[in-house]
N, CA and C atoms of all chains as a GROMACS GRO file, in nm:
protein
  597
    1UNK      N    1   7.406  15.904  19.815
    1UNK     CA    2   7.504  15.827  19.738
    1UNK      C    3   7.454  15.683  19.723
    2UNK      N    4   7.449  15.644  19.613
    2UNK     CA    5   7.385  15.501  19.608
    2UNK      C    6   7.545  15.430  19.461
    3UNK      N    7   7.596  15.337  19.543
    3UNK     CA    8   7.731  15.271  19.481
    3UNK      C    9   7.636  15.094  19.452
    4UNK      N   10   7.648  15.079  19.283
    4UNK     CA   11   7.642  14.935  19.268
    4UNK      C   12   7.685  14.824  19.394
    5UNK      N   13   7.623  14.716  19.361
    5UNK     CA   14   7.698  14.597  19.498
    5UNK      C   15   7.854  14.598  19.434
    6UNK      N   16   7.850  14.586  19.320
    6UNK     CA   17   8.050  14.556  19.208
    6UNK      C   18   8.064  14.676  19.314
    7UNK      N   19   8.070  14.810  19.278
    7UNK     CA   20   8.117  14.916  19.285
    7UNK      C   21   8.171  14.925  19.428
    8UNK      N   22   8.041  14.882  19.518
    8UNK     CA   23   8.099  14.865  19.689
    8UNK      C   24   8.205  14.776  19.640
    9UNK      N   25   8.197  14.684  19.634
    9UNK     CA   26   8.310  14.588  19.661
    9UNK      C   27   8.443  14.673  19.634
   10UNK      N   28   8.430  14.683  19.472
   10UNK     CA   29   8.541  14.714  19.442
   10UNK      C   30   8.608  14.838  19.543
   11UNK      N   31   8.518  14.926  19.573
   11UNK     CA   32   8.589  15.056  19.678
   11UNK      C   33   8.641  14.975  19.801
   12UNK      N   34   8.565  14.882  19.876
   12UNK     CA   35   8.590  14.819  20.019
   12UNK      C   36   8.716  14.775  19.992
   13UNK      N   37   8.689  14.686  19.864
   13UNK     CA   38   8.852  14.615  19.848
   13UNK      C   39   8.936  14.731  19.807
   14UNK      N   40   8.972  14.805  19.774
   14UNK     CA   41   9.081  14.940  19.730
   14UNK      C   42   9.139  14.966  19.882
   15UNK      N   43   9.054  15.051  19.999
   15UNK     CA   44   9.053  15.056  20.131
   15UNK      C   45   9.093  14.928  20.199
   16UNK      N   46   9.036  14.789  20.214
   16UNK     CA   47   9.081  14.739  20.313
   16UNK      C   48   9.223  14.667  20.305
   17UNK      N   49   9.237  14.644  20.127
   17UNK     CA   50   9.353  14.601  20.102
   17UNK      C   51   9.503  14.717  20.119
   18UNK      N   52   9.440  14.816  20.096
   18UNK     CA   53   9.555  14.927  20.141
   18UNK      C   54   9.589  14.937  20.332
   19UNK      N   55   9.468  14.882  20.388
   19UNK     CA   56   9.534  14.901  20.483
   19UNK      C   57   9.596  14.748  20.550
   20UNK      N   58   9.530  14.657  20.510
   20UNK     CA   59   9.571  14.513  20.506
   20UNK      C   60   9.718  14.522  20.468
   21UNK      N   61   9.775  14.615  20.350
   21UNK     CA   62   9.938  14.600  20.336
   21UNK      C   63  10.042  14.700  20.439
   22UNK      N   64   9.980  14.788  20.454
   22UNK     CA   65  10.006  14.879  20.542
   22UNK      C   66  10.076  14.793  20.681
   23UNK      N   67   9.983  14.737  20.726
   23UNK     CA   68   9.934  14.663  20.863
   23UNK      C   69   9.984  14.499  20.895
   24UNK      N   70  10.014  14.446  20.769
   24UNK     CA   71  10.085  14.336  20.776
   24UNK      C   72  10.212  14.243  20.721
   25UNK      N   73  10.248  14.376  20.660
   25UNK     CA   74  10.404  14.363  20.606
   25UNK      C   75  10.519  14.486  20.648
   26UNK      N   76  10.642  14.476  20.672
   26UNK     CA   77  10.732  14.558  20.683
   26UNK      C   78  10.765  14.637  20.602
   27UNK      N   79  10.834  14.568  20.480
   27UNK     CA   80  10.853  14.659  20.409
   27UNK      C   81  10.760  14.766  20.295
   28UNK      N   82  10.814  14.836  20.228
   28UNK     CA   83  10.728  14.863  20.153
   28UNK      C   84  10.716  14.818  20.017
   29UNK      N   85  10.828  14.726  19.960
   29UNK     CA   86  10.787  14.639  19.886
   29UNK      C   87  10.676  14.519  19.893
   30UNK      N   88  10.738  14.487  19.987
   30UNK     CA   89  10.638  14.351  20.060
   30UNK      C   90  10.497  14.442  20.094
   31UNK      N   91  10.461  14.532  20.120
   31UNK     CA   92  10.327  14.613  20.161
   31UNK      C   93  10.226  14.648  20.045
   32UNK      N   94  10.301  14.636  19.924
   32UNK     CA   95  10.268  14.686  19.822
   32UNK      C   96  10.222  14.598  19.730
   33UNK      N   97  10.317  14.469  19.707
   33UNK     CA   98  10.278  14.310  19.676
   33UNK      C   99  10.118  14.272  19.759
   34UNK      N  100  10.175  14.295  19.934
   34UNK     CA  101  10.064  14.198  19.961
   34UNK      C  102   9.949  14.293  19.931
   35UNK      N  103   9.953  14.430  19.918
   35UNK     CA  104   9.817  14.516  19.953
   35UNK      C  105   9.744  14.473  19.775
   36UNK      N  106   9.790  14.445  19.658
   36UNK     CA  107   9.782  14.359  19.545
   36UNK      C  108   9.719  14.258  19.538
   37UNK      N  109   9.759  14.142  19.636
   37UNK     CA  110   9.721  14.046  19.670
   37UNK      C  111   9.597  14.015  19.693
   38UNK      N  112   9.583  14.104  19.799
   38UNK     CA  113   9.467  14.077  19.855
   38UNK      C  114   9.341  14.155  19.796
   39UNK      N  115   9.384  14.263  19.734
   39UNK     CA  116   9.265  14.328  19.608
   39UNK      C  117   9.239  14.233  19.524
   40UNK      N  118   9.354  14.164  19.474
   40UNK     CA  119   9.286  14.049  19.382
   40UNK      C  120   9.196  13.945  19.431
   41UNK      N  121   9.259  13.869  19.573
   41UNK     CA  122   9.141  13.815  19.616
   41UNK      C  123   9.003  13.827  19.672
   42UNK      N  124   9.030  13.992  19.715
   42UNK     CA  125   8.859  14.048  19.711
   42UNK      C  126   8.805  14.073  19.615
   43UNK      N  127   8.840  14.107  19.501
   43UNK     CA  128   8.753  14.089  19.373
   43UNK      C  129   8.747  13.991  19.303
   44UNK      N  130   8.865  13.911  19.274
   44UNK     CA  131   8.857  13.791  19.246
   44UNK      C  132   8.705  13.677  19.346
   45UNK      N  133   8.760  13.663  19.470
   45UNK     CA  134   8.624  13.652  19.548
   45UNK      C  135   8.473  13.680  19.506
   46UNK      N  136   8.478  13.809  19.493
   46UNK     CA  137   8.356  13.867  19.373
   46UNK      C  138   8.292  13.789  19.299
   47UNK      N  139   8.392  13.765  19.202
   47UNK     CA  140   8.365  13.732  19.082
   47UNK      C  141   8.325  13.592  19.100
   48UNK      N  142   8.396  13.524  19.185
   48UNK     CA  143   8.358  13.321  19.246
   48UNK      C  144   8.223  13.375  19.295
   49UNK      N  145   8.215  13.457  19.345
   49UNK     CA  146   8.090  13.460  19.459
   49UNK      C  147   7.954  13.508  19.335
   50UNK      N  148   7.994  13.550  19.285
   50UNK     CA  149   7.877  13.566  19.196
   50UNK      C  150   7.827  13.494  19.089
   51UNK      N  151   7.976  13.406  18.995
   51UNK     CA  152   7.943  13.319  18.942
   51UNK      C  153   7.839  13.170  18.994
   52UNK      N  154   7.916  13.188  19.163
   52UNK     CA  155   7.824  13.076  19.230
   52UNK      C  156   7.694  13.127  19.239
   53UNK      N  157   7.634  13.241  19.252
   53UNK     CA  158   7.522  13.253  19.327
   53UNK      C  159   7.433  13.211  19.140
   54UNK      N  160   7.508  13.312  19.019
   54UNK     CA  161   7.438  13.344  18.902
   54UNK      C  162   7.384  13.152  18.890
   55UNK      N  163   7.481  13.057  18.890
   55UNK     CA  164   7.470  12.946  18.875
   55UNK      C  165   7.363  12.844  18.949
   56UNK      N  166   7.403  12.887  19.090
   56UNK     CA  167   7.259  12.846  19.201
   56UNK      C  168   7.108  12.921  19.130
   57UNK      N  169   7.090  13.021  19.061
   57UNK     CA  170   7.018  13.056  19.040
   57UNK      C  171   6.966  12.981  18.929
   58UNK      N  172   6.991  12.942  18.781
   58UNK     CA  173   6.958  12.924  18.651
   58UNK      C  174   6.890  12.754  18.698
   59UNK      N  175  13.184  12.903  23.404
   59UNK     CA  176  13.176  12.919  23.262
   59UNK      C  177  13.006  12.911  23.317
   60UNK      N  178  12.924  12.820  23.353
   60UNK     CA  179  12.786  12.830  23.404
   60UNK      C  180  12.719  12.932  23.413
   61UNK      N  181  12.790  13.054  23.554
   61UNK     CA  182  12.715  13.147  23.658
   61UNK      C  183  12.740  13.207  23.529
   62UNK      N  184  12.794  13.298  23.439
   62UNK     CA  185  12.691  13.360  23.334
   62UNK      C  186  12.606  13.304  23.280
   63UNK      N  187  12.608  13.218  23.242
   63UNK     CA  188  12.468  13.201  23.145
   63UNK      C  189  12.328  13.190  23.242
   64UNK      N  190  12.386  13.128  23.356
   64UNK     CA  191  12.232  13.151  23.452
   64UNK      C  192  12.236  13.291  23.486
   65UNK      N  193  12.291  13.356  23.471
   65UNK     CA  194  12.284  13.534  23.526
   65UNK      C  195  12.215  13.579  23.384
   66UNK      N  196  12.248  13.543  23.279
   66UNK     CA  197  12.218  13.588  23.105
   66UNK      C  198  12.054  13.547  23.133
   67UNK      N  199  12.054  13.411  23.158
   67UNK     CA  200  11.873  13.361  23.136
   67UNK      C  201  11.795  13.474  23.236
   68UNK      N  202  11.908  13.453  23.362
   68UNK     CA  203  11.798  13.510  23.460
   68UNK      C  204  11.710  13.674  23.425
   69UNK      N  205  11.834  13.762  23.379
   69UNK     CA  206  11.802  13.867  23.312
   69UNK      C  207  11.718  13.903  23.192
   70UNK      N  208  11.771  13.777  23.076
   70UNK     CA  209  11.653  13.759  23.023
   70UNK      C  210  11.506  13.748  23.080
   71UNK      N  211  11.488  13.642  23.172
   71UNK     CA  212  11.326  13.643  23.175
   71UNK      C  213  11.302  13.767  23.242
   72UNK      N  214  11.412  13.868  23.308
   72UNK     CA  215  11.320  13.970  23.367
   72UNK      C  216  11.306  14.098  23.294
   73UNK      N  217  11.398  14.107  23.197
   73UNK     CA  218  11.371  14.225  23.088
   73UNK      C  219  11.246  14.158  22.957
   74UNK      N  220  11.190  14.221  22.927
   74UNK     CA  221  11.104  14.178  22.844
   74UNK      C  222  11.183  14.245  22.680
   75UNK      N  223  11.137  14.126  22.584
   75UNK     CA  224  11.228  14.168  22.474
   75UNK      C  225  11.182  14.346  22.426
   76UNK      N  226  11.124  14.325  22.408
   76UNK     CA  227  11.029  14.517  22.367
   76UNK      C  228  10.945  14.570  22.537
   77UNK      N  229  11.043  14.618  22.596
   77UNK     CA  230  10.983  14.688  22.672
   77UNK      C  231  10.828  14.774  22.663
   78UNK      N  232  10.761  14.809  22.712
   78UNK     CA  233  10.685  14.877  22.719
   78UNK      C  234  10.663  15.056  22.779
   79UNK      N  235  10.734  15.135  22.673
   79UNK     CA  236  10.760  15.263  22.667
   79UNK      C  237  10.571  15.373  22.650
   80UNK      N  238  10.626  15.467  22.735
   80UNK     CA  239  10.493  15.548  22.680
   80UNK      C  240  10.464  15.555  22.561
   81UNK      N  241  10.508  15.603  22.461
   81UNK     CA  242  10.472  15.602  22.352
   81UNK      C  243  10.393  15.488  22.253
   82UNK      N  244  10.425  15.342  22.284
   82UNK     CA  245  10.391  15.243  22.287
   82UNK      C  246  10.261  15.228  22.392
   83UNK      N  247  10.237  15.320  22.443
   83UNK     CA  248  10.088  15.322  22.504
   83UNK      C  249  10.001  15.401  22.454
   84UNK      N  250  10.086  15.538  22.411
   84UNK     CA  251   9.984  15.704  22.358
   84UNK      C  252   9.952  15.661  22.215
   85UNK      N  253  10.094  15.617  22.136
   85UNK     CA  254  10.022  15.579  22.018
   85UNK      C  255   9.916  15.522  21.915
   86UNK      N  256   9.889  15.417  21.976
   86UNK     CA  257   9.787  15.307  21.959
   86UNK      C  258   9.671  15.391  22.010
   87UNK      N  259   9.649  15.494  22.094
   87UNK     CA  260   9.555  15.537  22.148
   87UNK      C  261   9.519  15.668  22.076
   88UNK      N  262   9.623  15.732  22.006
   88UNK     CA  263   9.548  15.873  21.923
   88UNK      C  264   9.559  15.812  21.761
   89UNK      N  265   9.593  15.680  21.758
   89UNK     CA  266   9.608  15.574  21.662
   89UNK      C  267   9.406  15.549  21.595
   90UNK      N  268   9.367  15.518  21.725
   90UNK     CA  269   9.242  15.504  21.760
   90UNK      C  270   9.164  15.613  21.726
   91UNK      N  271   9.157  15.727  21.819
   91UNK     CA  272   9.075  15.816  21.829
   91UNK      C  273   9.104  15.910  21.679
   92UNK      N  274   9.235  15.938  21.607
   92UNK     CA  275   9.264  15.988  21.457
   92UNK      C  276   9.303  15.874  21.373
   93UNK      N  277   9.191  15.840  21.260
   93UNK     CA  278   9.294  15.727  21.217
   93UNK      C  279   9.388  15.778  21.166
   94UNK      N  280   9.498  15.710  21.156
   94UNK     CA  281   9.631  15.726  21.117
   94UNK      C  282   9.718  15.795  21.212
   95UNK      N  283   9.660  15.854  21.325
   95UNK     CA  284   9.716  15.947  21.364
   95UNK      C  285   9.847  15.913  21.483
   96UNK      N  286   9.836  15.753  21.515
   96UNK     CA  287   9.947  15.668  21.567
   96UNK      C  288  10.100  15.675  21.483
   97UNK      N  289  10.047  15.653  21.335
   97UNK     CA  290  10.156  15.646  21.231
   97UNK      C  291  10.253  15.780  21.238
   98UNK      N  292  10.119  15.846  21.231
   98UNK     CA  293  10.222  16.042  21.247
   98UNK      C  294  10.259  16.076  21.342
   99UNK      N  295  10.232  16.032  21.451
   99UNK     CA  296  10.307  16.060  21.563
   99UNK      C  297  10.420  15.976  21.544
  100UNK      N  298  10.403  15.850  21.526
  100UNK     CA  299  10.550  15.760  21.503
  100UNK      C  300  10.661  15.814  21.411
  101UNK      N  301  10.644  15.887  21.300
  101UNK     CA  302  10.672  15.999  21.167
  101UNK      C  303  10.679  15.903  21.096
  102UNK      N  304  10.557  15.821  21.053
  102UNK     CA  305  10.569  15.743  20.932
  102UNK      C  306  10.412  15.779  20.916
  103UNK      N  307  10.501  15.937  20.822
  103UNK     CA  308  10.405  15.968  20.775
  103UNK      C  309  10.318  15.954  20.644
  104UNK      N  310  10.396  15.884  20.523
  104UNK     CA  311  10.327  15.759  20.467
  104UNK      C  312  10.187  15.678  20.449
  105UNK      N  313  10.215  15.621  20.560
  105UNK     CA  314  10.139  15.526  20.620
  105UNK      C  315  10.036  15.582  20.665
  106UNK      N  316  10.052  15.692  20.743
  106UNK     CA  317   9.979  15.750  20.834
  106UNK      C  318   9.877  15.799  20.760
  107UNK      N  319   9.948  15.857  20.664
  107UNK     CA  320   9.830  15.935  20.603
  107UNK      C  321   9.739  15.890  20.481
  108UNK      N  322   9.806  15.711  20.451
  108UNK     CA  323   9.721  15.635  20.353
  108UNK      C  324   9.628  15.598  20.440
  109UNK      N  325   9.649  15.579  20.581
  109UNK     CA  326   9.556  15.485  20.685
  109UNK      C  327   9.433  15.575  20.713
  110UNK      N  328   9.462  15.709  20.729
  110UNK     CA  329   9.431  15.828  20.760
  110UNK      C  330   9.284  15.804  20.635
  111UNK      N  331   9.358  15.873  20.467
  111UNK     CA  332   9.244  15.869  20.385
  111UNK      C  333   9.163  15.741  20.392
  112UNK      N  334   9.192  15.638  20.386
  112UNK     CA  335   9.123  15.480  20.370
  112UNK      C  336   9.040  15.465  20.505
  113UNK      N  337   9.049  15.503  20.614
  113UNK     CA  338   8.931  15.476  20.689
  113UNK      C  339   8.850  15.619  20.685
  114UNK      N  340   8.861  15.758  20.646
  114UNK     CA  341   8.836  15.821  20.676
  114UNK      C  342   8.724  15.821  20.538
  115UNK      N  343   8.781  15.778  20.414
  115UNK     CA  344   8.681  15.770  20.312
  115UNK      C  345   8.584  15.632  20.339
  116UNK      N  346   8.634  15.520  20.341
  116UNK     CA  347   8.537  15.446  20.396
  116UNK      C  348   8.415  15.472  20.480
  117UNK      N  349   8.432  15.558  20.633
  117UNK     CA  350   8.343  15.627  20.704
  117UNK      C  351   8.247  15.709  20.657
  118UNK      N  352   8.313  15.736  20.552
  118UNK     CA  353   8.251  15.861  20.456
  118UNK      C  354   8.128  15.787  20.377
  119UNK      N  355   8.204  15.722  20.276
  119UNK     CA  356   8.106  15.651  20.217
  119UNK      C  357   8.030  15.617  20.275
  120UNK      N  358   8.056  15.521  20.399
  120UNK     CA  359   7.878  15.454  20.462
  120UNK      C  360   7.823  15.582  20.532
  121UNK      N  361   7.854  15.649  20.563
  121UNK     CA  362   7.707  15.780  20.564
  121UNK      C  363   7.682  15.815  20.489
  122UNK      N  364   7.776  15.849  20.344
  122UNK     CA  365   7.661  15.907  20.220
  122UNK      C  366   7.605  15.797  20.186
  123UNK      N  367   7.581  15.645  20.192
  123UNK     CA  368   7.485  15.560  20.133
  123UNK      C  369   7.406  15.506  20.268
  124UNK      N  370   7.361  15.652  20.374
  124UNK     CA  371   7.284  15.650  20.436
  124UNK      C  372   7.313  15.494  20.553
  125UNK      N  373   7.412  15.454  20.593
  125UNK     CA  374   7.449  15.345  20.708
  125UNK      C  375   7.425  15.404  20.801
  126UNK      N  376   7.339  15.299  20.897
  126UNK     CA  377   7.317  15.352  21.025
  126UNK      C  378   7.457  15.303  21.130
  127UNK      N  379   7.451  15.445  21.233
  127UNK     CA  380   7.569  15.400  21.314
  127UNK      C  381   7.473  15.371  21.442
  128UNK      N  382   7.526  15.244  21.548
  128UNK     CA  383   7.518  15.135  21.607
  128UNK      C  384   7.507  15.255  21.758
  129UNK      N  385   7.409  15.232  21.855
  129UNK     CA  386   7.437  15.277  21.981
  129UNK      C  387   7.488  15.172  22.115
  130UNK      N  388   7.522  15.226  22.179
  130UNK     CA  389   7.591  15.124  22.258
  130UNK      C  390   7.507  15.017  22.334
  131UNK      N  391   7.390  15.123  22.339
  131UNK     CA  392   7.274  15.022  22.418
  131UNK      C  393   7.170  14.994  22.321
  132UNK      N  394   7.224  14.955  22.229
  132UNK     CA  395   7.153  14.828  22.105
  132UNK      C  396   7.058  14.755  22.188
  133UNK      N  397   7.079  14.700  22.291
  133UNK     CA  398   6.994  14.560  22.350
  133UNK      C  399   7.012  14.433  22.284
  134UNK      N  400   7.036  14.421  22.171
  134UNK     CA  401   7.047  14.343  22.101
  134UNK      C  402   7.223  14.310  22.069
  135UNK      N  403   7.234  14.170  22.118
  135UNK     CA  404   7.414  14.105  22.068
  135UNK      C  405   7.458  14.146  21.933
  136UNK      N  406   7.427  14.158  21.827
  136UNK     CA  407   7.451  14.183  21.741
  136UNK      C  408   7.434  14.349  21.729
  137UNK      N  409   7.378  14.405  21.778
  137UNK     CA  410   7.351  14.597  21.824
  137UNK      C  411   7.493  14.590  21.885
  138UNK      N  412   7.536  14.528  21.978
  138UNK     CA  413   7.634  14.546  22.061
  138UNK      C  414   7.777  14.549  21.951
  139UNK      N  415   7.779  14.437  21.903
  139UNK     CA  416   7.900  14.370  21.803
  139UNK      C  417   7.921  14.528  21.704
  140UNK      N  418   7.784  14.533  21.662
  140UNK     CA  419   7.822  14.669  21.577
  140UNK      C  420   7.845  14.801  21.618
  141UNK      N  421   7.774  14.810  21.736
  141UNK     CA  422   7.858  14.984  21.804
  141UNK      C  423   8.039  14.939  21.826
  142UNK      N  424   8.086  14.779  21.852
  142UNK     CA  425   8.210  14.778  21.852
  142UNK      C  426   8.238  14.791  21.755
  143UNK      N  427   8.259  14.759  21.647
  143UNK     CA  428   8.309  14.763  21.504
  143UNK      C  429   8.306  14.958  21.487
  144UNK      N  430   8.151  14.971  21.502
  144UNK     CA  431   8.162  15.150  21.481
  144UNK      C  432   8.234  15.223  21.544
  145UNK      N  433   8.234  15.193  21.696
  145UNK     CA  434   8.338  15.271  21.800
  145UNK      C  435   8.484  15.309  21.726
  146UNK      N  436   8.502  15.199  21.671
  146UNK     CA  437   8.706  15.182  21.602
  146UNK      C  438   8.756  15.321  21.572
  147UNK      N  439   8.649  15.374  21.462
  147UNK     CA  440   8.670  15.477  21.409
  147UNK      C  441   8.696  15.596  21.504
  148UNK      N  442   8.724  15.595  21.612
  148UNK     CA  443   8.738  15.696  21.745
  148UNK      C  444   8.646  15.813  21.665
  149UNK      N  445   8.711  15.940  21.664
  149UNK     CA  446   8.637  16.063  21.654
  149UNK      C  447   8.548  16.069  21.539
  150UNK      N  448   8.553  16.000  21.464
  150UNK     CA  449   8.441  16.013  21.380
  150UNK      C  450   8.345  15.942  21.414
  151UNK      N  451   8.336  15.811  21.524
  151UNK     CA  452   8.180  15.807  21.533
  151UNK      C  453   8.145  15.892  21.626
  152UNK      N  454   8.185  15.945  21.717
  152UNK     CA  455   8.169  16.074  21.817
  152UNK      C  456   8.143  16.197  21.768
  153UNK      N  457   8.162  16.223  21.632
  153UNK     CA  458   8.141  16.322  21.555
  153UNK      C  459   8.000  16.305  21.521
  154UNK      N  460   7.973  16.148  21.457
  154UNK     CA  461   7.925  16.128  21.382
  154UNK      C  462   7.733  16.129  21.492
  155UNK      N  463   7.778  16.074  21.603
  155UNK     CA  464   7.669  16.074  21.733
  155UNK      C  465   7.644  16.184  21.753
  156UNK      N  466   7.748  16.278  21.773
  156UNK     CA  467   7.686  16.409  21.837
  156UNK      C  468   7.640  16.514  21.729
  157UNK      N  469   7.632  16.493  21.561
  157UNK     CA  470   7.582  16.498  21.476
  157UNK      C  471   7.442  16.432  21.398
  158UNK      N  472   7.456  16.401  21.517
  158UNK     CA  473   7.316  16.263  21.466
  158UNK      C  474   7.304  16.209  21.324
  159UNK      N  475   7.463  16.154  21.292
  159UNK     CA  476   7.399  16.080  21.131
  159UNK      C  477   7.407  15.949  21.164
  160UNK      N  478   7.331  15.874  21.040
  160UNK     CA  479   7.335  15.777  21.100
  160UNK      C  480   7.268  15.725  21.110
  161UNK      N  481   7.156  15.782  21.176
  161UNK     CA  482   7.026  15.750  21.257
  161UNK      C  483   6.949  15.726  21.248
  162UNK      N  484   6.940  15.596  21.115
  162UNK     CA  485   6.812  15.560  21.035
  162UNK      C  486   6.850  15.412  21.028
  163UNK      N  487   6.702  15.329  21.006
  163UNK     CA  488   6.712  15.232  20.991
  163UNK      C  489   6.752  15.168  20.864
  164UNK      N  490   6.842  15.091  20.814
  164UNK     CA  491   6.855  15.019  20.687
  164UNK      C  492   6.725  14.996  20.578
  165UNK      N  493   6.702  15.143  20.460
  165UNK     CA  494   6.593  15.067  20.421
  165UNK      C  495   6.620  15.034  20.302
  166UNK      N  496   6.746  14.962  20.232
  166UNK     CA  497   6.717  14.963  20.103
  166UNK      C  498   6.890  14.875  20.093
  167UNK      N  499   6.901  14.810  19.992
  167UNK     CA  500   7.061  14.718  19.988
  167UNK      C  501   7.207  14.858  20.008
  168UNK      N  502   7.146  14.958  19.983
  168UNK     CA  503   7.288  15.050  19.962
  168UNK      C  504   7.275  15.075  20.121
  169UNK      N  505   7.174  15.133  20.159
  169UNK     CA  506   7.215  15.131  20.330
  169UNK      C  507   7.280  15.025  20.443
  170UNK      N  508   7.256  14.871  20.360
  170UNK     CA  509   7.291  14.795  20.428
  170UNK      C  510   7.435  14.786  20.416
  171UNK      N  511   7.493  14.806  20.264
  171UNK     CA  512   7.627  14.805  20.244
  171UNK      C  513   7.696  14.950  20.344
  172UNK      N  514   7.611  15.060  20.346
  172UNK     CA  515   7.690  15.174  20.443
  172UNK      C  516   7.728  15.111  20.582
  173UNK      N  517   7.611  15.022  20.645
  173UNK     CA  518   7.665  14.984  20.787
  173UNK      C  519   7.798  14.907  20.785
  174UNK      N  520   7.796  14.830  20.699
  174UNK     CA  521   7.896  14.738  20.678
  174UNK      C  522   8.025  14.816  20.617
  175UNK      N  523   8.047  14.972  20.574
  175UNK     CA  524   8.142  15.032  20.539
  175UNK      C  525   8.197  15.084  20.676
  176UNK      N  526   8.068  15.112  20.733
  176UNK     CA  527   8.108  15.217  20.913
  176UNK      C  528   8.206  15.140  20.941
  177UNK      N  529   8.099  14.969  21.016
  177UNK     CA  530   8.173  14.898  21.067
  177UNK      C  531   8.346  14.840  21.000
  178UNK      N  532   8.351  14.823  20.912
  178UNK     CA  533   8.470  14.798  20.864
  178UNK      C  534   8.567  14.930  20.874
  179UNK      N  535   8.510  15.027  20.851
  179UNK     CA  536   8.610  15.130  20.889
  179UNK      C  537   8.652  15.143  20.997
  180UNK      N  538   8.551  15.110  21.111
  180UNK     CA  539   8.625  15.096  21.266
  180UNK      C  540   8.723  14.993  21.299
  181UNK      N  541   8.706  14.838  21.249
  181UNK     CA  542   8.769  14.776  21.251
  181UNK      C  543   8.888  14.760  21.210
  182UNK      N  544   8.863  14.843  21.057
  182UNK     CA  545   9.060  14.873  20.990
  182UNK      C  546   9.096  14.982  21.084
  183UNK      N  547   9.061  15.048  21.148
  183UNK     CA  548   9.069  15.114  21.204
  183UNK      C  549   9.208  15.083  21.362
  184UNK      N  550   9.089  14.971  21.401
  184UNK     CA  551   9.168  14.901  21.566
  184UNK      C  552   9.303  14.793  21.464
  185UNK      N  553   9.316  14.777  21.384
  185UNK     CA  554   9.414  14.658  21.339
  185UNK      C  555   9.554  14.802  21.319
  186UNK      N  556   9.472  14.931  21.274
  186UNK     CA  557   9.617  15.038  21.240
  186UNK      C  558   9.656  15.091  21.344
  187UNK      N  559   9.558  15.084  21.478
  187UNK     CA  560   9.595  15.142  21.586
  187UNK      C  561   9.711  14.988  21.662
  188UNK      N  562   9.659  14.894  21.665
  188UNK     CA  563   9.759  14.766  21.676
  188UNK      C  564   9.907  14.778  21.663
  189UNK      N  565   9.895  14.831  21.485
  189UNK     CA  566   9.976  14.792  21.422
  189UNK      C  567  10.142  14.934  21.465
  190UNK      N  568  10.011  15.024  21.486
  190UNK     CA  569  10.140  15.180  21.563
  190UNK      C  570  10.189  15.112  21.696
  191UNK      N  571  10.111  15.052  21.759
  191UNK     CA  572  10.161  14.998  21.889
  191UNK      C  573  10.311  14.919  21.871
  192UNK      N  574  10.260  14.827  21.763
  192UNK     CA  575  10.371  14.759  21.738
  192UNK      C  576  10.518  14.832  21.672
  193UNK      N  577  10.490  14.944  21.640
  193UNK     CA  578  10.576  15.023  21.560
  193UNK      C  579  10.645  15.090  21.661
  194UNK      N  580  10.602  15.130  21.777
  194UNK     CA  581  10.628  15.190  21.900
  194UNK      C  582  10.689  15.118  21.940
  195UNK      N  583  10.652  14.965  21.994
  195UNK     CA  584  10.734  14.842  22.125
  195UNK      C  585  10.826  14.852  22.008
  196UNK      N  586  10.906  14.871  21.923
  196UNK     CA  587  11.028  14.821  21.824
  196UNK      C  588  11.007  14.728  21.755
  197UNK      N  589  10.873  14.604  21.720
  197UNK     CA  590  10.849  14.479  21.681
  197UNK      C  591  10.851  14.511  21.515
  198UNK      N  592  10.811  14.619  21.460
  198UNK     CA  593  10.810  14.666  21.315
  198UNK      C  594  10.854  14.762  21.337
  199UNK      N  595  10.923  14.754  21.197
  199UNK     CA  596  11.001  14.920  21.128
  199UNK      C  597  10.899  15.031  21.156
   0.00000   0.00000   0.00000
């Protein structure tokens, strides 16, 4: 199995954010928001992290 | 009007707010060794069984992109750090040892991302076994 670096990310973030909501909110509204949340900021993250590196590079 | 409330404190400090019940000990512990498997014993089964697929596919993934799993006697601090992270996953790295996968050195960026899937799977791993504990002492629903 060979997964793009995007592609890892994007799976790691699917998984850790599901269990990140799971694990740090009560309800399951609130579990569901934050497990959202934090997918956005691992890919969002991504996307900073790569614009910085594409930029360090040129 | 006093001698209760010093009888109220006193009792307070000797009951602890969430006792510490067996279950609140077993859970967190087959929490560990099955992921999810704290949640289903708790019957939040839900949970259990999102926690269940998400570390169990994670684990997955970093052996099909060839991640090496960590032995305990690494020698090396960072060998060490990662058989902890790998351990999390209870029976699947025990599966995964007495199966010998694993067992290669990082040679290429996708293998490096598998170690880093193991390890993270063990680690979401100890935060869901935590988190049954807490579901057990009464601290979460």
């Amino acid at each position: 199995m060979s997964l793009s670096h995007f592609t890892s990310a994007v799976v790691f973030a699917v998984f850790a954010s599901i269990v990140f909501g799971i694990t740090q909110r009560n309800s399951m509204i609130e579990q569901v928001k934050y497990g959202l949340y934090c997918f956005a900021l691992f890919v969002g993250g991504v996307f900073v992290a790569g614009w910085v590196m594409a930029l360090i590079r040129r | 009007m006093a001698k209760p409330i010093a009888e109220k404190s006193k009792n307070a400090a000797v009951l602890p707010e969430y006792p510490l019940t067996t279950m609140a000990v077993v859970a967190p512990i087959v929490g560990w060794l099955i992921p999810g498997g704290g949640h289903l014993l708790l019957k939040r089964y839900g949970r259990g069984i999102l926690l269940m697929v998400s570390v169990v596919a994670m684990f997955a993934i970093g052996l099909g992109m060839q991640g090496r799993i960590y032995k305990p006697n690494g020698g090396d601090i960072l060998d060490i750090l990662g058989f902890v992270g790998d351990v999390g996953s209870g029976i699947l790295y025990f599966v995964a040892r007495i199966m010998d996968w694993g067992n290669i050195m990082a040679a290429n960026a996708a293998a490096d991302y598998g170690k880093t899937f193991l390890i993270a799977a063990g680690l979401l791993n100890f935060i869901a076994a935590a988190d049954a504990h807490h579901i057990a002492l009464g601290k979460k629903p």
